[in-house]
N, C-alpha and C positions, 0 to 999 in steps of 0.2 A: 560332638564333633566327629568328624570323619575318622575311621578305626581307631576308635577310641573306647568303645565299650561302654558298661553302665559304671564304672568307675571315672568317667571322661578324662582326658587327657591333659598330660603334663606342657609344661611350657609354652609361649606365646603365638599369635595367631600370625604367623605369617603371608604379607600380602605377595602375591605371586610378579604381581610388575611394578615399577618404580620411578614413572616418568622422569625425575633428575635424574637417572642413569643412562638414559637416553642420547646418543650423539651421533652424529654423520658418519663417523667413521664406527664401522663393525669392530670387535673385539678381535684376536686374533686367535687360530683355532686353539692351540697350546694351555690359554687361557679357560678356558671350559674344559676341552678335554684330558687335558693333564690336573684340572684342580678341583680337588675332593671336594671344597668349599660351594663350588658350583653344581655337581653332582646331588648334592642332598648331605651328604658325609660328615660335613662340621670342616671347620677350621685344621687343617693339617691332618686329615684324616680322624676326627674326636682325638687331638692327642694333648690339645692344649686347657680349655674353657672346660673343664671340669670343678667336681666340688664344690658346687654352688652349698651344699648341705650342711657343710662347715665355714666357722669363723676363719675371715683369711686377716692375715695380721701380715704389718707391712714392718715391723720391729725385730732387730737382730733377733736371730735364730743360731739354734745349734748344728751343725749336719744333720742332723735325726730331725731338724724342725719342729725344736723345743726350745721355747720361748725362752730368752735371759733374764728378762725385766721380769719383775711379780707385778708392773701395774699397768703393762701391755693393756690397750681396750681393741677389738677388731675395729679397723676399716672397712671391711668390708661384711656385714653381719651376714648368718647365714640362712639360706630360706629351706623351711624343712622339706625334707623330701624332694627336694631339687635337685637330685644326683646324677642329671646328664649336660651334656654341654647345649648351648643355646643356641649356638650355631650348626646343628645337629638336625635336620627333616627327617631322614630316615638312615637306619641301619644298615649294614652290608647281609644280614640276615633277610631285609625286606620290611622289617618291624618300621612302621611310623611315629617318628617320633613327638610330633609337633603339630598341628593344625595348619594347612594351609590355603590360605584366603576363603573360608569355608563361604564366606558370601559371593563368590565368583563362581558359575557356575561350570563346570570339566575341570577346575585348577585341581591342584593339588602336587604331590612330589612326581618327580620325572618315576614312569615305571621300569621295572628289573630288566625288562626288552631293551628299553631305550638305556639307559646307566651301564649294560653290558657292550650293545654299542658304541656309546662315546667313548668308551676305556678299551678301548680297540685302537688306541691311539699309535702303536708302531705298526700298525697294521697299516693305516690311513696316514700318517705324516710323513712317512718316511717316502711318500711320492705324492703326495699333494702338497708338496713345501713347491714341489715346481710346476704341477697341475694343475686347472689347465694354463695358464698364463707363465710358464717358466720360460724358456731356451725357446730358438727358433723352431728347433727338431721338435719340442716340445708342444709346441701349439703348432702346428705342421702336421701332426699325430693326431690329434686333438680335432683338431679343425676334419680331416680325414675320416676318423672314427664317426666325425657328425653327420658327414656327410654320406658315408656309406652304409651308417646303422650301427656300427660296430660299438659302440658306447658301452660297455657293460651296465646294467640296472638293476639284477640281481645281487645275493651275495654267491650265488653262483655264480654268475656272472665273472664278477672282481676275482673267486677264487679260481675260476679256469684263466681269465688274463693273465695275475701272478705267478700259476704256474709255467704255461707257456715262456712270459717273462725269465722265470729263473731257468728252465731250460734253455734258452737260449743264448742269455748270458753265461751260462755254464760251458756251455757248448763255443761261446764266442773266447772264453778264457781258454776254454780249452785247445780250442784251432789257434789261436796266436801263437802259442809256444813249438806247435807240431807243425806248424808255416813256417815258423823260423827255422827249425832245425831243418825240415825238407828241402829248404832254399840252401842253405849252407852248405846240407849235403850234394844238394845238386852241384853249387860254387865247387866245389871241392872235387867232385867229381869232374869236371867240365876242367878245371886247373889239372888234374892227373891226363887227362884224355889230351890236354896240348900238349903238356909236356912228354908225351911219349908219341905224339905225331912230330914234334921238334926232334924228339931224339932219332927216329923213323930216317927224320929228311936228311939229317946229320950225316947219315950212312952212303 
């Protein structure tokens, strides 16, 4: 099987699509790109489905997870040499763990390019929660950038927009407070300036 060597490979052959999973409505992004399970990783990042290699016993235990009873039998028996989780494709090393759909021909685990990009996720959520279809302003923007070219396509791209972006919202945080005060001072000035033209006429 695919990276697997002349030793061939542990655990079962995973098929890469699964028509009942299939529905009208798309997943949502969070769902993928927040979860290890989807990535290739295993379940909760391999933290659960381990230990296949030992007998798992479903019979009180001690904290140490030593058996009470002497006539305990496992539930679950153990398969030798089966010491990774099953819901596990591939490693954060890159190592493959699993077979997959080795009769479909380009399948196999998403590669280190693409798995680095989905886990990019506060990079990409945190403004496509309203891209492009959020706020009026928002697709107003949107619709604009399409229309002018301006779309970024790159990850160049994306990274001279955010900055720009955070510039400017710096800059916008920053001119509120130094608007306010200038207006004030002006108020303030403009109150001294009557009141000593009042005092003026008085005379």
């Amino acid at each position: 099987m695919e990276n697997s060597g002349p030793g061939g490979q542990k655990g079962i052959d995973m098929a890469p699509a699964q028509p009942h999973t299939v529905t009208s409505k798309a997943r949502d992004c969070v769902s993928c790109h927040a979860n290890p399970k989807s990535l290739g990783y295993g379940l909760g990042d391999n933290q659960f489905m381990q230990d296949y290699n030992h007998d798992r016993y479903m019979d009180m235990q001690t904290p140490n997870k030593q058996l009470i009873s002497r006539k305990s039998i496992p539930q679950f028996p153990s398969i030798p040499e089966l010491d990774m989780d099953l819901s596990q494709v591939v490693n954060r090393d890159g190592r493959q763990m699993q077979t997959v759909g080795h009769h479909w021909e380009l399948s196999g685990p998403l590669t280190l390019e693409q798995r680095e990009k989905m886990e990019r996720i506060g990079v990409c959520i945190s403004c496509h929660q309203d891209i492009p279809d959020g706020s009026m302003p928002i697709k107003a923007m949107v619709t604009a950038g399409n229309i002018f070219g301006l779309t970024p396509v790159s990850d160049t791209d994306h990274s001279s927009l955010l900055n720009n972006d955070i510039r400017f919202a710096a800059l916008s945080h920053l001119a509120g407070p130094i608007a306010l005060a200038a207006l004030l001072l002006l108020l303030f000035i403009i109150f001294k300036q009557q009141r000593r033209i009042r005092s003026l006429n008085s005379r």
